[in-house]
C-alpha positions, 0 to 999 in steps of 0.5 A: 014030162018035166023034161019035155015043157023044158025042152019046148020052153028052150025052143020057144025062148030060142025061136023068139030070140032069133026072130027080134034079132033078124026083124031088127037087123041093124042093115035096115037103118041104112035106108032113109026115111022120106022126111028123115032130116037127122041134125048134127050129132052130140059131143061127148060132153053133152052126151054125158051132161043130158044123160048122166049128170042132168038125172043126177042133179034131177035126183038131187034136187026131188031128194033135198026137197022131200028132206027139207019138206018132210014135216014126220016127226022125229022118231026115236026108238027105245029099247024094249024093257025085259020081262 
C-alpha cells in the first residue's frame, strides 16, 4: 500500500511540474502588452548596489541600532556550584 501513495505522490508532484513549466513558457513574453513602455535597462553596477549592497547596508544599519538601543542588562553567567 506504501507502494502505492508513493507512486500516486510521484505523479502528482510530476503532473504539477509539468503543468507550471509549459503555462509559464518563456515564449509568452515576447508578445507585448498594450501599454508596455519598458525603460532602459540596469547596468551591472546598479544591479549590484540595488540588490546586493542596499540590503546589505539596510542590514547594517536596523543590526547597529538594535545594538546601540538595546537597554538588557549585561548578563554574566556563573559557574554552577558542585553538590
Amino acid at each position: 500500500m506504501d507502494k502505492k501513495n508513493a507512486l500516486r505522490t510521484g505523479a502528482l508532484a510530476a503532473g504539477t511540474t509539468l503543468m507550471m513549466l509549459l503555462m509559464s513558457s518563456p515564449a509568452l513574453a515576447l508578445t507585448r502588452d498594450d501599454g508596455d513602455d519598458p525603460g532602459k535597462g540596469l547596468s551591472v553596477g546598479e544591479t549590484l548596489g540595488l540588490y546586493v549592497f542596499a540590503p546589505l547596508v539596510i542590514f547594517a544599519v536596523i543590526a547597529g541600532l538594535v545594538m546601540v538601543l538595546d537597554r538588557s542588562k549585561t548578563r554574566v553567567t556563573r559557574p554552577k556550584a558542585r553538590a
